[in-house]
C-alpha positions in Angstrom: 25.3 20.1 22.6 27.3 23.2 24.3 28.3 20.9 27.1 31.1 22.5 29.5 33.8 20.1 28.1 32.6 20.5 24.8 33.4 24.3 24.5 36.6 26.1 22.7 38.8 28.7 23.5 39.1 31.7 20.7 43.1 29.9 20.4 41.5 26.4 20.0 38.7 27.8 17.2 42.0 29.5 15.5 44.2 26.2 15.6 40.9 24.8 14.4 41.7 26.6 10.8 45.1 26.5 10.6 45.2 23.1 10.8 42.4 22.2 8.9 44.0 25.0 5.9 47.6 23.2 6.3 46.8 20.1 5.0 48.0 18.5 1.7 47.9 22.1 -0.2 51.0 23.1 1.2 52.7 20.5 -0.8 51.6 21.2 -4.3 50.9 24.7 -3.9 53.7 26.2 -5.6 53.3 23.7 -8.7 49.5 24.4 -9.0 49.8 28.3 -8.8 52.5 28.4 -10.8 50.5 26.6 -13.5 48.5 28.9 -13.8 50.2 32.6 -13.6 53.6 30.7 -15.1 55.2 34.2 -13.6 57.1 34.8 -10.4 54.1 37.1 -9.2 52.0 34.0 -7.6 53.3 35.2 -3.9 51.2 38.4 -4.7 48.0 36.3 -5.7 48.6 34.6 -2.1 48.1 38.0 0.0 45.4 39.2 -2.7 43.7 35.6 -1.9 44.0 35.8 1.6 42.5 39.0 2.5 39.3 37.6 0.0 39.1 34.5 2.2 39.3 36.9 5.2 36.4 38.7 4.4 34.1 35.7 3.1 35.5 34.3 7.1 33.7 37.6 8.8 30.4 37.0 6.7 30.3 33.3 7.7 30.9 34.3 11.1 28.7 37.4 11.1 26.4 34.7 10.0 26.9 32.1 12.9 26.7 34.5 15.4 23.4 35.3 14.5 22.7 31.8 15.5 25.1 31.2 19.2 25.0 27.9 19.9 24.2 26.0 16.5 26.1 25.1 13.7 25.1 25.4 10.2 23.0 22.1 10.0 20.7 23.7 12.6 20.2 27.3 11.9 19.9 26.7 7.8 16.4 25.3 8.7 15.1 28.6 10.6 16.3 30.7 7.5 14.9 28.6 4.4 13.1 26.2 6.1 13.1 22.4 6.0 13.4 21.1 2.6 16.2 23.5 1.2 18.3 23.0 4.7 17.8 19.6 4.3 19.2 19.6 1.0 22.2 22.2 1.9 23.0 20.4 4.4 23.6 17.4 2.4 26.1 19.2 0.3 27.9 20.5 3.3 28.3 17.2 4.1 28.8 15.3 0.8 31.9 18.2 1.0 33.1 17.4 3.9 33.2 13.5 3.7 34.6 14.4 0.0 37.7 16.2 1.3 37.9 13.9 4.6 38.7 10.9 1.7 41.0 13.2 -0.6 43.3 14.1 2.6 43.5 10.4 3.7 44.1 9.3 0.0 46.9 12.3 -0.5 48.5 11.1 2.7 48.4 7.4 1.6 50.1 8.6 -1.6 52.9 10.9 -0.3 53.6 8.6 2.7 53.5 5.0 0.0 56.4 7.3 -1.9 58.3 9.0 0.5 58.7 6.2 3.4 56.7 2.9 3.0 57.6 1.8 -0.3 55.2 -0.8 -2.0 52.9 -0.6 0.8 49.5 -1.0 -0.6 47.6 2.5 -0.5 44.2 0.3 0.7 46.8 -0.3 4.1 48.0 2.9 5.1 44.3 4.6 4.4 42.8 2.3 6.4 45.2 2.8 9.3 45.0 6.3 9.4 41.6 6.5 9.1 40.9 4.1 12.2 43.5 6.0 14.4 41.2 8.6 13.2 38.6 7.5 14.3 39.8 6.7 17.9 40.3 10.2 18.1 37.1 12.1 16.9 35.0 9.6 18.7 36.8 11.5 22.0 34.7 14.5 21.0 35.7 18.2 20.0 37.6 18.8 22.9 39.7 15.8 22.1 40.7 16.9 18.9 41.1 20.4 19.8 44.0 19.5 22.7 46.0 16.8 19.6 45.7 20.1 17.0 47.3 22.6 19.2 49.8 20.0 20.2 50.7 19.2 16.1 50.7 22.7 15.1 53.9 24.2 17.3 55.5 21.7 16.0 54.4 22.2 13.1 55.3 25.7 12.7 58.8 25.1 14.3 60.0 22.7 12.0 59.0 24.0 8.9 60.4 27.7 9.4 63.5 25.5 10.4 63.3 23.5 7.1 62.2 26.0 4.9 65.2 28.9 6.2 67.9 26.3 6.1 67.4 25.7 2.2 68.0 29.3 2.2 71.2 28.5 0.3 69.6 27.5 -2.9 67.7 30.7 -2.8 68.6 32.7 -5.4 66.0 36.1 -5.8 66.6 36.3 -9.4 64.1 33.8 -10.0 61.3 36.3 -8.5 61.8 38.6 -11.1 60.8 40.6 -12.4 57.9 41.8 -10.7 54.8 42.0 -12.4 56.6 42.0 -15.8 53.7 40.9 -17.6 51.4 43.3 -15.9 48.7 42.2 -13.2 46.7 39.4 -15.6 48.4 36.7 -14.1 48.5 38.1 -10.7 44.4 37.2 -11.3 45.1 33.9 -13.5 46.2 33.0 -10.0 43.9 34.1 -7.7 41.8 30.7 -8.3 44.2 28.6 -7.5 45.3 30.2 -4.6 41.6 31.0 -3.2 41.4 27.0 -3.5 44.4 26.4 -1.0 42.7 28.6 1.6 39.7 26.0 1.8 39.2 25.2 5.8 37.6 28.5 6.9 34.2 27.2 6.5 35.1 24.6 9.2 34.1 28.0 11.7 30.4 27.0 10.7 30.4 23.6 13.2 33.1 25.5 15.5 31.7 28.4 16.0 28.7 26.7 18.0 31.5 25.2 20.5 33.0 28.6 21.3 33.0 29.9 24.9 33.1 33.3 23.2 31.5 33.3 20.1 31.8 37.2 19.9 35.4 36.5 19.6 34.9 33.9 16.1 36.3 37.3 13.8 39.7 37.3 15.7 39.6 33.1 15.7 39.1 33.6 11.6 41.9 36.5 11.0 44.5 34.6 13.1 42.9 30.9 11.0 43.8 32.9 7.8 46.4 35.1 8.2 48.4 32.1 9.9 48.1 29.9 6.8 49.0 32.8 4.8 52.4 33.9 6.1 53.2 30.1 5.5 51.9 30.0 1.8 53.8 33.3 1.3 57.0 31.8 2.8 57.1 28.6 0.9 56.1 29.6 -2.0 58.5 32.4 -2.2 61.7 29.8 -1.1 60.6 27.2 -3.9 60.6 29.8 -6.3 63.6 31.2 -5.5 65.1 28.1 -5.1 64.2 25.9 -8.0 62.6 29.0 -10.6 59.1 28.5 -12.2 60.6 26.6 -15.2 61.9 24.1 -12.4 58.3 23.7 -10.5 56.0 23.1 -13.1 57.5 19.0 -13.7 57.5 18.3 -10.2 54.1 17.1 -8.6 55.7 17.7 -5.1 57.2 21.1 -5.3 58.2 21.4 -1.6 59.1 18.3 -0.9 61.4 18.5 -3.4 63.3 21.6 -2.2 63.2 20.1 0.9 65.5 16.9 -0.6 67.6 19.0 -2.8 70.0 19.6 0.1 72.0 18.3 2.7 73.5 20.4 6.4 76.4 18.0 7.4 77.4 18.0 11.5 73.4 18.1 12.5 71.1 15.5 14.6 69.1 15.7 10.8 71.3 16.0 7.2 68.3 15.4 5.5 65.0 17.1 6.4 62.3 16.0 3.8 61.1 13.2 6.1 60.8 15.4 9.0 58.4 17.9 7.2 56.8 14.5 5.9 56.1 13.3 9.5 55.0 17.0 10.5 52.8 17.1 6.9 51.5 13.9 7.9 50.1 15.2 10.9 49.0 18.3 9.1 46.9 16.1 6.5 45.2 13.7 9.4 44.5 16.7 10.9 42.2 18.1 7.8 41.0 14.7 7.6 39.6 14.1 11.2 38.2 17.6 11.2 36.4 16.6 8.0 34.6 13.1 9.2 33.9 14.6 12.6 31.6 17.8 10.9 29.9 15.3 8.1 28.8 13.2 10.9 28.2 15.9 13.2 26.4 16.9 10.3 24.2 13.6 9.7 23.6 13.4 13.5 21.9 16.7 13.5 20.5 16.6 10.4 18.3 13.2 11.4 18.4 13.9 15.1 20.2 10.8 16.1 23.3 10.0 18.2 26.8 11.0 16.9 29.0 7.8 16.8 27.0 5.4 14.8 27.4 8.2 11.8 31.3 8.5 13.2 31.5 4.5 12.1 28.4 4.3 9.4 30.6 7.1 7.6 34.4 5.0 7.9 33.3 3.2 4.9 32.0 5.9 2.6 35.2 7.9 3.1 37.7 4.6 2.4 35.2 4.4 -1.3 35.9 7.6 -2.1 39.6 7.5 -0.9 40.1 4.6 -3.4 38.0 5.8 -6.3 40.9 7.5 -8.2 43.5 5.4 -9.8 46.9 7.0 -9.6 47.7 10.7 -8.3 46.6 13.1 -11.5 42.7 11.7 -10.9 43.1 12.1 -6.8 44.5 15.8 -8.0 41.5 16.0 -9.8 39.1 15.4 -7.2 40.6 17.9 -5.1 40.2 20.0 -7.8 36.7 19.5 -7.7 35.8 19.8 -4.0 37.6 23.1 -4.1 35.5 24.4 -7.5 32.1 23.7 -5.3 33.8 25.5 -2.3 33.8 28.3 -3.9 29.9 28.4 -4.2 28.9 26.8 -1.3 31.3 29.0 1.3 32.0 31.8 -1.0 28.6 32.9 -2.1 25.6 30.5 0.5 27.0 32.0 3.2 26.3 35.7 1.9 23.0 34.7 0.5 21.7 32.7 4.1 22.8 36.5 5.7 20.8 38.3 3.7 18.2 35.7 4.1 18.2 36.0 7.6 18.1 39.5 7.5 15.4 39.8 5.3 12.9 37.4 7.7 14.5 38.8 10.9 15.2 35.5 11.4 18.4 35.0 14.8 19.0 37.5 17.1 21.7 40.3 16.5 24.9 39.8 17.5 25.6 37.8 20.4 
């Protein structure tokens, strides 16, 4: 599998999180946290959240490194043997195809709303998902070269975007700070664990690495990335449009993003250029998703990896148009993120004990 133009650099396995972290959270974020502190304090659940996904990262890849050169599908089987990899590795993948559809559908949704109006969702899902296609059936390397084009750009726009509403910001609406004590600082932790889903992706790139001894500093850059981002919008939407103002709106940012206007520059109006940059962002997450479920299938059955790239197209555009409207497509990725936390929070702790226990891998690459 480790073929020369199939390995990563420590920057690419980094980019490999970030983007896959930055997807269609970043947009409802700020709502769904503050749902459920309803205080100001959410930006403190974000840092607490972050350094818990941080560590969870350094077990997973404490894990994989046990294992250099296989991803989860193949080392699973040497720790619990055949029949309980089989069927974790089915999960893994059920997960991955899951989220693969919810990213595709949220993208169909945002862009049907923002700038195709009344085009079917069935049209724009499909069309992303076929440009998807074209690029994951390019291989790893592929993808990898597209991400760390996207995120620059990315991260230039958005600090742009996000400093220029600057004049709506108004720090009154962060306080005060923990004026009902530290209970919703924890209300909030759930949420914001939830929009730090994507580290588990380090389990199929870890095996690609040229230097899998570096995969900690790839997982605190993946993580602490994402998190300066989180911290930044969520403390500009707050400021800017107060918690009373967030909970109505289902697109939070977006919305801050529309409420003003910079006369004399090349853009007046920015929300559709953090769309285009989101949409990116989202088909991102999404290719990353369909290329580990069928790396996944092709390893777990031992067969070539494009018919499972195409066999899979289909499965992801059912689940993409299962929900009917928005609140139900919310609710899915409510659901994938709940069984994240068990299958990434606590498997990968439980396989490293495991493996300890049976000396099974070698020590640390």
């Amino acid at each position: 599998m480790n073929r020369k133009q199939d390995q990563l650099t420590t920057v690419q396995a980094a980019v490999f999180i970030i983007n896959y972290m930055l997807g269609a959270g970043i947009l409802t974020l700020p709502r769904t946290t503050v749902t459920a502190t309803k205080t100001p304090d959410v930006w403190i659940s974000i840092i607490l959240a972050g350094l818990i996904v941080m560590l969870l990262g350094i077990i997973l890849v404490t894990l994989c490194r046990k294992f250099p050169g296989k991803t989860v599908f193949q080392f699973t089987q040497e720790i619990t043997g055949k029949w309980i990899a089989f069927i974790l590795g089915s999960a893994i993948i059920l997960y991955f195809l899951v989220i693969s559809a919810f990213e595709i559908r949220v993208l169909a949704e945002v862009t049907k709303l923002y700038l195709l109006e009344g085009t079917p969702v069935w049209a724009v899902v499909m069309v992303f998902m076929w440009i998807g296609f074209y690029l994951i059936s390019g291989g790893i390397n592929s993808m990898a070269r597209l991400y760390e084009v996207i995120l620059p750009i990315t991260l230039i726009i958005f600090v742009l975007a996000i400093f220029l509403s600057s004049s709506l910001f108004e720090i009154n609406n962060l306080r005060p700070v923990l004026g009902e004590g530290i209970m919703p600082v924890f209300k909030g932790l759930k949420s914001t664990v939830l929009a730090y889903t994507g580290y588990e992706v380090m389990f199929v790139v870890m095996a690609f690495m040229k230097n899998p001894g570096k995969g900690k500093k790839a997982m605190f850059w993946g993580v602490f990335t994402p998190m300066v981002i989180y911290l930044i919008t969520l403390v500009m939407v707050i400021g800017s449009l107060s918690i009373e103002g967030m909970r109505t709106r289902t697109w939070p940012t977006l919305d801050l993003m529309r409420s003003f206007e910079i006369e004399g520059l090349i853009f007046e109006r920015f929300e559709s250029l953090l769309l285009v940059i989101w949409i990116m962002q989202i088909f991102s997450t999404s290719t990353i998703t369909h290329y580990a479920a069928a790396l996944g299938c092709s390893q777990l059955f031992k067969k070539k990896l494009l018919p499972f790239l195409i066999i899979l197209l289909p499965i992801i555009y059912i689940i993409a148009m299962l929900p009917q409207n928005v609140d139900e497509t919310f609710k899915l990725g409510d659901t994938v993120g709940n069984v994240s936390i068990y299958l990434f929070g606590v498997m990968p702790l439980l396989l490293l004990l495991l493996s300890m226990i049976r000396k099974k891998g070698g020590k640390h690459s």
